[in-house]
C-alpha positions, 0 to 999 in steps of 0.5 A: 276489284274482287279479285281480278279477272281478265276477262277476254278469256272468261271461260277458262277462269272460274272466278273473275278477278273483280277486286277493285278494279271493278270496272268498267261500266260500258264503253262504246266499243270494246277494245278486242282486249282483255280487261280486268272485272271486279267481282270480289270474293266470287267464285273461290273455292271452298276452304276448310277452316284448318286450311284457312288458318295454316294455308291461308295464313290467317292468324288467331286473335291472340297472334294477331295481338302478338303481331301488333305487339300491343300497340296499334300504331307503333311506327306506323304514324299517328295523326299528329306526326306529319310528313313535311313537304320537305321530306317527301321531296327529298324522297322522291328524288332518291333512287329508290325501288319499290315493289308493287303486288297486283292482279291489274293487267297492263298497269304498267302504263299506269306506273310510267306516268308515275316514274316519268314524274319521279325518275328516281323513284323505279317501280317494280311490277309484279302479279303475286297471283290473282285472288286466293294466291295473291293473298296467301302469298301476302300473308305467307310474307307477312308472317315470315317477316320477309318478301313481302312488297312495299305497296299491294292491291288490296280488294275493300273486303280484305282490308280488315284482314290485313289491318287486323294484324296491323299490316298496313301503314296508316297514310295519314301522316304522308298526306292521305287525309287531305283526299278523302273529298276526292273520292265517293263517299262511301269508299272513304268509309272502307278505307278508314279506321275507326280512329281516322286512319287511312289503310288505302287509297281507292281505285275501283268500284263496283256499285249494283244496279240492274241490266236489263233485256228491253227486247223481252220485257217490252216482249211480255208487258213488264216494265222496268220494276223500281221496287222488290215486290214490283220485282217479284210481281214481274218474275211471276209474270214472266215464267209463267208466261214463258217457263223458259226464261226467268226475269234473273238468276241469284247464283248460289255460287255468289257470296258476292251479290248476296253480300251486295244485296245485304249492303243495299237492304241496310243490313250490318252484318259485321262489326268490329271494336277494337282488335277484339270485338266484333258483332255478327248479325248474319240472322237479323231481321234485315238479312231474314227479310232477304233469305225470305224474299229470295229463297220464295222466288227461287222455291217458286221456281220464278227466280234461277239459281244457277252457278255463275260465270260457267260456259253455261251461265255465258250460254244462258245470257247469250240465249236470253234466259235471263232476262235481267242480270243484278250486277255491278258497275263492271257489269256492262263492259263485261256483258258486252264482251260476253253475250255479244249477240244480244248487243242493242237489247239490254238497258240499265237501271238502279236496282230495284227499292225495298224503300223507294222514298230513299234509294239505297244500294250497295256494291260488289267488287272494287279494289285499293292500294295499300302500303304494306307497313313493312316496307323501308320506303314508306315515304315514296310508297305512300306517294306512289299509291296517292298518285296511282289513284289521284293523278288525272291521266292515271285515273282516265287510263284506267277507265279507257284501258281497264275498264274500271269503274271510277272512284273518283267524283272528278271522273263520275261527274266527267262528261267524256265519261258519263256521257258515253252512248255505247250501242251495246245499250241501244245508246243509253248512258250506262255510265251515267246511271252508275255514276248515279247509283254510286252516290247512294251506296251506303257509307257504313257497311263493314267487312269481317277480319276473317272474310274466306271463313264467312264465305265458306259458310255462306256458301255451305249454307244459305248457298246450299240452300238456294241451289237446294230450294230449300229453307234460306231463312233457316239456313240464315241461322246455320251461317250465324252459327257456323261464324261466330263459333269460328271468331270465338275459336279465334279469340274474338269476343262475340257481341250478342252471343 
């Protein structure tokens, strides 16, 4: 999930941890418990970039090359060098301990079904903390070249930042690639490199549609927008005919679903080559189209822009002020643990299309787990995050006890899971209409090695610019700016600067 949160006492953390453990699409009746969301990189704090290089711990391209020590797969296993059966067994069966970095709570569930097929291999659980603090603490280990853990949770966005210094083992050799049909396309594609390695395996999702309140659209004669201008037709409709409420909020706050809508729109804005290429298109025509859009509805005043996951954006929800809400996968459990007066009025849909002949989205949370190419158990590490992420009774658990939402295709296809009939949503299939909305997720949307630093700017920018109303298209351009003055301060060579 995007970094994690647990949700059960929402209020008092203000970004949920959504890293991929993006979750949880409705259940009929939730568990009085916490669960865990994936909402990605939402909600951190600003940083500044010398506190992103020195705290953060990201490195400039230069010491990255250094850490690589010019070889990109040096130890780390190529294709061709396959583990045999024999050599993983013997693994498994040698009392080993591994360590295990992540934000999930109550994974020690997951973990027994692991340790009761492999008894000699012990799994040490342990939460590095939750976002920021747990990739700090990653990277603080990773430099000093000491304490960091065999096996770590890792959101889909932060990969290239660990793979970039070459931190992560390639799990090809240990039998990852005979996987790949096993999980939804498109998370394949974020757990890959260029040459066919395989960083990590996928846990959780977080693919976009659009929750909406049934009881105010049937209330004012809107029906249910299937495309953008359909969308914005409906937004003028709504506050016009009540200016107290708007038909959604785009949070300024919310890198996250900006980052998500860009990945439906079919924008690209990052692309790497190499460990020292990369292009930036943050000002494209695809992502101007969308400032474009946006930043009307919000000048207009038909669309709000308030700060999410705040006691008054749960107030809000709660009192109908939204009457749609464009989130993710792990939307619907959340929401009806959250706005627990509204249960029975709200329905799910895809989220609405800038080309209906070919429904796209994109996705916002959602979490892997990775093997630290550190580690001097790569054998059994890479078996336990295989298993973590494959094994049946696992992957239900963390549907039923965390609430995730699926990433593999045995589950989304699962009747006992989408065929689910939860009253929060009037009894509609929730699930379904996800599990239906993650196979059009597109398959070639690439994160930056320097993520915190273009979320910074993002927020100090565009952000701005929508809790300002003022020109978005225009703070386009400031991002695009700020970002790639940033890679080539690190070292990076910017295509098309």
């Amino acid at each position: 999930m995007p970094e994690r949160a647990v949700l059960g006492n929402h209020r008092s953390s203000p970004y949920l941890n959504l890293t991929p453990d993006p979750h949880a699409v409705a259940r009929h009746a939730v568990p009085e418990r916490e669960f865990t969301m994936s909402r990605s990189f939402a909600g951190r704090s600003p940083i500044s970039r010398r506190s992103f290089l020195s705290t953060a711990g990201a490195v400039s391209l230069g010491a990255a090359l250094t850490a690589c020590g010019g070889s990109g797969s040096s130890g780390s296993g190529s294709a061709a060098e396959q583990v045999g059966q024999a050599d993983i067994d013997k693994a498994l069966k040698t009392p080993t301990q591994l360590t295990f970095w992540t934000w999930v709570p109550d994974i020690q569930q997951e973990v027994a079904l692991f340790q009761q097929k492999y008894p000699a291999v012990k799994v040490n659980v342990v939460n590095a903390g939750q976002g920021t603090p747990h990739y700090t603490k990653l990277r603080t280990a990773l430099q000093a070249g000491s304490g960091a853990p065999d096996v770590a949770q890792i959101e889909y966005q932060y990969i290239p930042t660990f793979t970039i210094t070459d931190s992560l083992l390639d799990l090809r050799p240990y039998g990852a690639s005979a996987l790949q049909n096993t999980f939804v396309d498109w998370t394949w594609g974020q757990v890959s490199g260029a040459k066919g390695e395989v960083w990590a395996i996928p846990q959780d999702t977080g693919p976009m549609g659009m929750l909406y309140r049934e009881d105010i659209f049937h209330k004012y004669g809107i029906q249910v927008p299937t495309t953008w201008d359909e969308f914005a037709a409906a937004a003028r409709k709504l506050h016009k005919a009540d200016p107290n409420v708007y038909l959604t909020n785009l949070a300024a706050s919310q890198p996250a679903a900006w980052h998500g809508l860009l990945w439906q729109a079919g924008a690209k804005p990052y692309a790497t080559s190499g460990k020292s290429n990369i292009a930036l298109k943050v000002d494209d025509s695809t992502s101007q189209k969308l400032a474009s859009y946006w930043g009307g509805l919000v000048k207009e005043g038909v669309v709000s822009s308030d700060p999410d996951f705040t006691d008054a954006w749960f107030a809000a929800l709660d009192k109908g002020k939204y009457a749609t809400w464009l989130t993710a996968a792990w939307g619907p459990v959340f929401l009806s643990n959250s706005a627990k007066s509204t249960a029975g009025k709200w329905r799910a849909a895809p989220l609405p299309q800038w080309d209906p002949s070919a429904p796209k989205s994109g996705n916002w949370g959602g979490s892997t787990t990775a093997v630290i190419k550190s580690t001097k158990n790569r054998i059994a590490a890479a078996q336990f995050a295989q298993f973590l992420n494959t094994d049946p009774a696992c992957t239900k658990l963390f549907t039923t006890k965390q609430f995730f939402f699926p990433a593999t295709k045995a589950l989304l296809t699962d009747p006992g899971f989408v065929g689910e009939t939860p009253a929060f949503y009037g009894g509609q299939k929730v699930n379904q209409v996800f599990a239906d909305v993650s196979k059009t997720v597109n398959t070639s949307f690439e994160w930056p090695p320097f993520l915190d630093q273009a979320v910074t700017d993002w927020t100090e920018t565009v952000g701005k610019s929508l809790a300002n109303k003022t020109d978005t298209v225009a703070a386009l351009a400031q991002w695009q700016t700020r970002i790639t003055a940033y890679a080539k301060n690190q070292g990076f060579t910017v295509q098309g600067s």
